[in-house]
TIVEXZA-460017 format. One record per residue: residue in one letter; x, y, z of N, C-alpha, C in turn. Coordinates in steps of 0.05 Angstrom, whole numbers, plus 32768, in hexadecimal, padded with zeros to 4 digits. Example, Ala and Ser with C-alpha at 12.3 -4.5 7.8 and 13.67 -1.06 7.14 Angstrom:
2
A81087F8E809C80F67FA6809C81087FBE809C
S81017FD3808E81117FEB808F81028001809D
This chain:
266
X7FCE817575357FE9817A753F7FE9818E7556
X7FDE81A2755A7FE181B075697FD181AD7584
X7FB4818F75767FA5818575917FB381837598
X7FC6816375927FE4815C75A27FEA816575AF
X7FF7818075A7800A818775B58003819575CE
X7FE4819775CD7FDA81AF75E37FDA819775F7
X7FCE818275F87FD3816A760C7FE4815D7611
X7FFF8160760E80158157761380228171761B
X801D81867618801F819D762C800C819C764A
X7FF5818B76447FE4818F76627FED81827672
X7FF081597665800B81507677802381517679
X80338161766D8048816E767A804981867698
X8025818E7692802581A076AB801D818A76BE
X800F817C76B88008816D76DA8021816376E2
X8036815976CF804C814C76DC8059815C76ED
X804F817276E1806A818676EF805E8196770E
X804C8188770F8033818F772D803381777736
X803D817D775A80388166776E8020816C777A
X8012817577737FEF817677827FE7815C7790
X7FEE814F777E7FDE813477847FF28126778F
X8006812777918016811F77A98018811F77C8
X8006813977C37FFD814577E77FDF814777E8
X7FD5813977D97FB7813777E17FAA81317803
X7FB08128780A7FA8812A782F7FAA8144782F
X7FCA8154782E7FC9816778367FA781777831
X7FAB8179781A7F95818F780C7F7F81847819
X7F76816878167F5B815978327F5981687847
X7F738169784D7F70817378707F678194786F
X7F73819A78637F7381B978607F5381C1785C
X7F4681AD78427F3181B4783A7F1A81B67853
X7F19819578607F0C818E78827F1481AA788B
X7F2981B278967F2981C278A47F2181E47897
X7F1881E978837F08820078787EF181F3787E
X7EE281DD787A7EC881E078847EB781DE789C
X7ECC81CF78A57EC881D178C87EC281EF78CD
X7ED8820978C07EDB821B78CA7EC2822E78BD
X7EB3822778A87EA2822F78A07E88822778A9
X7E87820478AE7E6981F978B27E6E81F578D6
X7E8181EA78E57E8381E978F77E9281CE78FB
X7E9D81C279187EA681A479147E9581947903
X7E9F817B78FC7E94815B78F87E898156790D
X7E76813F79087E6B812E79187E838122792F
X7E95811179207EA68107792F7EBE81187942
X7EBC8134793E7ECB8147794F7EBD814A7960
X7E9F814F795E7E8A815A79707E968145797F
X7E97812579827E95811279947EA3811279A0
X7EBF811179957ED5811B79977EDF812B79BA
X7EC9814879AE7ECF815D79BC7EBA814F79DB
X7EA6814D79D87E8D814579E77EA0812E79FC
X7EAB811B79F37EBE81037A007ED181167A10
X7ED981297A057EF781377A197EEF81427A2F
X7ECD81557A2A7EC381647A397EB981587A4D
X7EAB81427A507E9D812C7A5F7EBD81287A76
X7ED481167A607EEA81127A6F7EF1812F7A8E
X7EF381427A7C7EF581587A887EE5815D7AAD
X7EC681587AA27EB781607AB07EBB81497ACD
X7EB981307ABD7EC781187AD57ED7811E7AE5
X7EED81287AD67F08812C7AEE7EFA81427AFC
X7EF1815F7AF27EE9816B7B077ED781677B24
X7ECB81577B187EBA814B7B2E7ECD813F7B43
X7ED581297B377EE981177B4C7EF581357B58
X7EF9814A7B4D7F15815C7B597F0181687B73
X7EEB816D7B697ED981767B847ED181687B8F
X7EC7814E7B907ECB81387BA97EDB81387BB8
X7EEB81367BAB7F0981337BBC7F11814A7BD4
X7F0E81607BCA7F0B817D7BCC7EFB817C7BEB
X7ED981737BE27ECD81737BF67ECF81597C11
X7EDF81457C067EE9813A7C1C7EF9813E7C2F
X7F0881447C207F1C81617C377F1B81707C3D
X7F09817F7C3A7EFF81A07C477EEA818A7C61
X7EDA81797C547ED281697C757EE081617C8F
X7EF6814C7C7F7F06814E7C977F1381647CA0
X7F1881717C987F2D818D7CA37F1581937CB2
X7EF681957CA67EE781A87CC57EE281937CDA
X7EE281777CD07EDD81697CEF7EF6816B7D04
X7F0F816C7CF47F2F817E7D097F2E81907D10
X7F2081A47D027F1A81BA7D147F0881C07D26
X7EF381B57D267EDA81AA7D3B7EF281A37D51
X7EF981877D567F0C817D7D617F1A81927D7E
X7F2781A07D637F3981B27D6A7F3381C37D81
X7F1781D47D7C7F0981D87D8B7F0181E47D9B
X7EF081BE7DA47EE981B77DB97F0881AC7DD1
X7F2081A47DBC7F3681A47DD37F4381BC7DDC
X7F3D81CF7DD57F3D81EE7DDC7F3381FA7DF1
X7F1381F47DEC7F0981F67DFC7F0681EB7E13
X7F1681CD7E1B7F1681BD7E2F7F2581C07E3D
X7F3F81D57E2D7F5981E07E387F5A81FA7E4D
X7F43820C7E3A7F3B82207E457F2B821C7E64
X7F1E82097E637F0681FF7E7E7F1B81FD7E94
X7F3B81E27E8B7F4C81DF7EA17F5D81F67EB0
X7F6282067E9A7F7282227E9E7F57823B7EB3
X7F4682337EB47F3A823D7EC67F3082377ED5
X7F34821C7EDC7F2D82117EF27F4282147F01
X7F6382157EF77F7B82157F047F7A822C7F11
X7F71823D7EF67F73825E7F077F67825E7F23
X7F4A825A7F267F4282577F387F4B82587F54
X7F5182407F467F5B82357F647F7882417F74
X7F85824A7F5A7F9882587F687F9482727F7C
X7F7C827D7F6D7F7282997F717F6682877F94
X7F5E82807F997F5D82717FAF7F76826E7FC9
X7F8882607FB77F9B825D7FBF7FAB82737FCF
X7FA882887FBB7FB8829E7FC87FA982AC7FE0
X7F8682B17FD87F7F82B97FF07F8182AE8009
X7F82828E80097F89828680297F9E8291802A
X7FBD828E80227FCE829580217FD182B9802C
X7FC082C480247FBF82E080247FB082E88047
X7FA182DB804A7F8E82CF80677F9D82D18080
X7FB582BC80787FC682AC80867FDE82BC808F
X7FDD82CD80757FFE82E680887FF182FE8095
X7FD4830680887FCC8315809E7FC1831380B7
X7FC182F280BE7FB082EE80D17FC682CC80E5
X7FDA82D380E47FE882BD80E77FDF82A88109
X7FD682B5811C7FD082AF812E7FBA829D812B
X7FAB829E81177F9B8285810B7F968267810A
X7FB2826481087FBE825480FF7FD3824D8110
X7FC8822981267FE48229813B7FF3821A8130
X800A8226813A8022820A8136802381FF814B
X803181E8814B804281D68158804C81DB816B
X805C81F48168806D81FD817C805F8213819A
X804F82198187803A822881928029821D81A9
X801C8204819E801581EF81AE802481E881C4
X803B81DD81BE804E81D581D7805581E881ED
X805581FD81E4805E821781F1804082158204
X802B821781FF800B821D820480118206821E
X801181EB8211801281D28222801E81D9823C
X803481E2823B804981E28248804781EA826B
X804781E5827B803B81F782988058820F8299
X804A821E82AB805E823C82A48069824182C5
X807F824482BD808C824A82D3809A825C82E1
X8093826982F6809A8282830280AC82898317
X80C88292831780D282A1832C80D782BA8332
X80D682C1835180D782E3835080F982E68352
X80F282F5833B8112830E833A8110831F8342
X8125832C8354812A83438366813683558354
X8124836F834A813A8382833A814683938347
X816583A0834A817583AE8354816283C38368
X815B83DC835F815283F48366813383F78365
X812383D78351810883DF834780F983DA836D
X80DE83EA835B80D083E3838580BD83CA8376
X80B483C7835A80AC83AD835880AE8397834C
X80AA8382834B80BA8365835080B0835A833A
X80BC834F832980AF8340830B80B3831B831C
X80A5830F831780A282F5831C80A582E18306
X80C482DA830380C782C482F080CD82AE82F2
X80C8829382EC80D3827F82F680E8826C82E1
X8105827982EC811A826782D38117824A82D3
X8118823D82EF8121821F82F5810382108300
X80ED8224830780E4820F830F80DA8215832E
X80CF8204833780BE8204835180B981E9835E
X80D581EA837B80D481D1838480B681C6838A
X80A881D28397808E81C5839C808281B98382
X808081C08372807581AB8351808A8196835B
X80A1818C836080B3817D835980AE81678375
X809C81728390809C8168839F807E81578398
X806B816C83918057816083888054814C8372
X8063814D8367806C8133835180768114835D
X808B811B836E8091810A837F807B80FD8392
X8068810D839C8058810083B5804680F4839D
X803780FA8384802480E9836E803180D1836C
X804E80D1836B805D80C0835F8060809E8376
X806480B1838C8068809C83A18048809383A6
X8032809F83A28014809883B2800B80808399
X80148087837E800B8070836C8021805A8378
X80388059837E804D8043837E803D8030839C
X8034804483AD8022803083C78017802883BA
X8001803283B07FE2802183AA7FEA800E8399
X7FFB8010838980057FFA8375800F7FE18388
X80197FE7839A80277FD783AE80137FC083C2
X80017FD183C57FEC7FCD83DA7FD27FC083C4
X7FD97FC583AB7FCB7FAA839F7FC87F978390
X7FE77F9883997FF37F7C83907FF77F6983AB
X7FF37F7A83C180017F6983DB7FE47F5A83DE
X7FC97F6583D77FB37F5383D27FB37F3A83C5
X7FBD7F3A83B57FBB7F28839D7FCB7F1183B0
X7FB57EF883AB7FD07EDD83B67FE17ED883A8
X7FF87ED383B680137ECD83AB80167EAE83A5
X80207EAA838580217E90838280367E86838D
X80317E6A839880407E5B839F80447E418398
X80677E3B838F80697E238384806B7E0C8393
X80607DFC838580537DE6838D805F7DC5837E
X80687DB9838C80787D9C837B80667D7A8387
X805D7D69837080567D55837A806A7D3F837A
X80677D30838A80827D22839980777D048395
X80837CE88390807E7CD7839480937CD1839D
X808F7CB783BB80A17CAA83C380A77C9483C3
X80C67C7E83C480C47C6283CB80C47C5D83E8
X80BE7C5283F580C37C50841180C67C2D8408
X80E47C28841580E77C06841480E87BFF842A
X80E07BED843980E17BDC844F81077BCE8456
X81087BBE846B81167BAB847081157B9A8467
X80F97B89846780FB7B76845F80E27B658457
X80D67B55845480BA7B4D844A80A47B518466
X80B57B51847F80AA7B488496809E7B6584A0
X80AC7B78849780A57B98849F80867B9D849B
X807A7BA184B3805C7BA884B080597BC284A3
X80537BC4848B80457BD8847C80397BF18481
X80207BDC8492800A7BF7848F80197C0384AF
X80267BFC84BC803E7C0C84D280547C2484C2
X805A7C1884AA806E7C2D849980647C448495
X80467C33848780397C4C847980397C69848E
X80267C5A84A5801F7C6A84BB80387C7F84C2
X804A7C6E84CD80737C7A84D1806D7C9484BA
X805E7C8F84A6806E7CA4848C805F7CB7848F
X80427CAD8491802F7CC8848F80337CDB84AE
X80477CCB84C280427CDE84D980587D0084D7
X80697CF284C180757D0F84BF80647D2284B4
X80597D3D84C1804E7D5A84C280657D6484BF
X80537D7E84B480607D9A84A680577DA9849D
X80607DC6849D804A7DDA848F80627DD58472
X80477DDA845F80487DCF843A80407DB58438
X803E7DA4844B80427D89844680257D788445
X801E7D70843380067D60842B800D7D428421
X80017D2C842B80057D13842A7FEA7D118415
X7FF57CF784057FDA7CEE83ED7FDB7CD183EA
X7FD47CC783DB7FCA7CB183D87FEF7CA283D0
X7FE67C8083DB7FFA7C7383E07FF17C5283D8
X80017C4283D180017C2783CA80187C1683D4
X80167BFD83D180257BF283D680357BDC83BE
X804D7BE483AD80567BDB8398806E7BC583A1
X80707BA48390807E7B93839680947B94838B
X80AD7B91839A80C67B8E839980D07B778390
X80C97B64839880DC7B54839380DE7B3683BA
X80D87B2183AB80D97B0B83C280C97B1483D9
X80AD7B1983D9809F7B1B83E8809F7B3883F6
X80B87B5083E880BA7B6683F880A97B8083E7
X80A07B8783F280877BA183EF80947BBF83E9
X80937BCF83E380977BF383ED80817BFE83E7
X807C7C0F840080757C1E83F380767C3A83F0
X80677C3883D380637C5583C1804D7C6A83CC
X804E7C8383D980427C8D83DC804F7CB583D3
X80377CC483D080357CDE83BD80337CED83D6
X803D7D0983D080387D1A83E180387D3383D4
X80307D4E83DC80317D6683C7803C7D7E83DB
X80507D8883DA806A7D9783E980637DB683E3
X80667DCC83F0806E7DE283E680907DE483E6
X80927DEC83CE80B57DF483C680BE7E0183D5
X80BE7E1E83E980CC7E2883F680C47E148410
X80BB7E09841580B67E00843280B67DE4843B
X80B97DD0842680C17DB7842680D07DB3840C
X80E87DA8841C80F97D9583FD81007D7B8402
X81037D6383F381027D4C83EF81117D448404
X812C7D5A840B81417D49841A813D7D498439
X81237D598441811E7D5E845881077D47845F
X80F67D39844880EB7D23844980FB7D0F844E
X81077D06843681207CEB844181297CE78460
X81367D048469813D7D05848281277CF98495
X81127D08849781007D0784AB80F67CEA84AB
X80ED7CD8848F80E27CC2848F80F77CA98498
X81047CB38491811F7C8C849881277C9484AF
X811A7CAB84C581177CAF84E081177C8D84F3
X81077C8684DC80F07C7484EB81057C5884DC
X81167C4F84EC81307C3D84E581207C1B84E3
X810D7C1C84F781057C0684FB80F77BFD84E0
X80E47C1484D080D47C0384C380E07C1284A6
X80EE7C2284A080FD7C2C848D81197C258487
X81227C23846B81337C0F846581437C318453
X81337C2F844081377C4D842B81297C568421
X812F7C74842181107C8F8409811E7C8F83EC
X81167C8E83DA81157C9383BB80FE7CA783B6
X81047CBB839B80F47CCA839F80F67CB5837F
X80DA7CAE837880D37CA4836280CA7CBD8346
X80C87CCF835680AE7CE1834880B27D03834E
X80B77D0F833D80BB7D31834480A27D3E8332
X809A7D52833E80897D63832580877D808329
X80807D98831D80797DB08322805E7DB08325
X804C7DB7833280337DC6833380327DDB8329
């Protein structure tokens, strides 16, 4: 009786205890006193070893990275420089030259006569001219010339006229052209019976100064009647056509009419 009852008092105590309801808990609790006594597990060690590795990765990548840009930044500043320095080279080359600059400049106002102008020149060019001025009371005479000095003005004139001869005198050398016209004539007869080579002769006997006779034929008219055509070569001021006509049908007997067939310039 009293076994009984001592074991029905023991499970009455376990009932009345959730121990075993939270068992993980107490697991976990227990793992973690021995960890803290023996050290991690195996599988923490790994655990930890996997994070640390992770860890060490990224740092790396972080200093790659790191050192890729600290590269470029010094090849920009290399860069940098050398365009500094290429700036500095132009800035003193400018200087230079200014420092240059000013000394001609500096040369040039102390020494201006150096240096001609233009006006200076013309003035130089110029021939100088002198008249005497009479001063009131002075006993001597300054010699200035306002207007000038007819003799220059005469001597200009006589250069002027001695080139206008010779110019004159040689051209009056040179032969003078003269125009010149070739002439063809009709000379017609009366009639078939008119002796010819009598016309011809009648024609060629008119002379004259300009007057040259040339070659001549005898062209058919018509029913046995002849003219003839003959050329002659005239000077223009000194023979004209109408002084031919005139002179040739002189000759009534064997001249009928002049036609001028033919004009030309030489």
């Amino acid at each position: 009786m009293p076994k009984q009852s001592t074991n029905m008092s023991g499970l009455q105590c376990l009932a009345s205890e959730n121990i075993w309801f939270d068992k993980h808990r107490y697991d976990e609790a227990e793992r973690r006193f021995y960890e803290g006594v023996n050290g991690p597990s195996q599988q923490v060690k790994s655990t930890l070893q996997h994070a640390k590795g992770r860890q060490q990765k990224r740092q790396h990548r972080n200093s790659s990275s790191h050192a890729g840009g600290d590269q470029e930044l010094v090849s920009r500043m290399k860069s940098m420089e050398l365009e500094n320095q290429t700036l500095h080279k132009v800035v003193a080359e400018m200087r230079a030259a200014l420092l240059k600059l000013e000394s001609r400049v500096a040369v040039l106002e102390k020494n201006p006569a150096a240096v001609p102008c233009a006006k200076a020149v013309t003035v130089q060019a110029a021939p100088a001219k002198q008249v005497k001025v009479e001063n009131g009371g002075d006993d001597e005479d300054d010699d200035i010339d306002l207007f000038g000095s007819d003799e220059e003005d005469e001597e200009a004139a006589r250069i002027k006229q001695e080139r206008l001869d010779a110019y004159a005198a040689k051209k009056s050398k040179k032969p003078a052209l003269i125009a010149k016209s070739s002439i063809l004539l009709d000379v017609k007869p009366w009639d078939d019976e008119t002796d010819m080579a009598k016309l011809e002769e009648c024609v060629r006997s008119v002379q004259m100064d300009g007057l040259l006779w040339g070659a001549s034929k005898l062209v058919p008219v018509g029913y046995g009647i002849k003219k003839l055509q003959i050329n002659c070569v005239v000077e223009d001021d000194k023979v004209g056509t109408d002084i031919l006509e005139e002179e040739i049908t002189k000759f009534e007997d064997y001249v009928q009419s002049v036609d001028v067939a033919a004009f030309n310039k030489i």
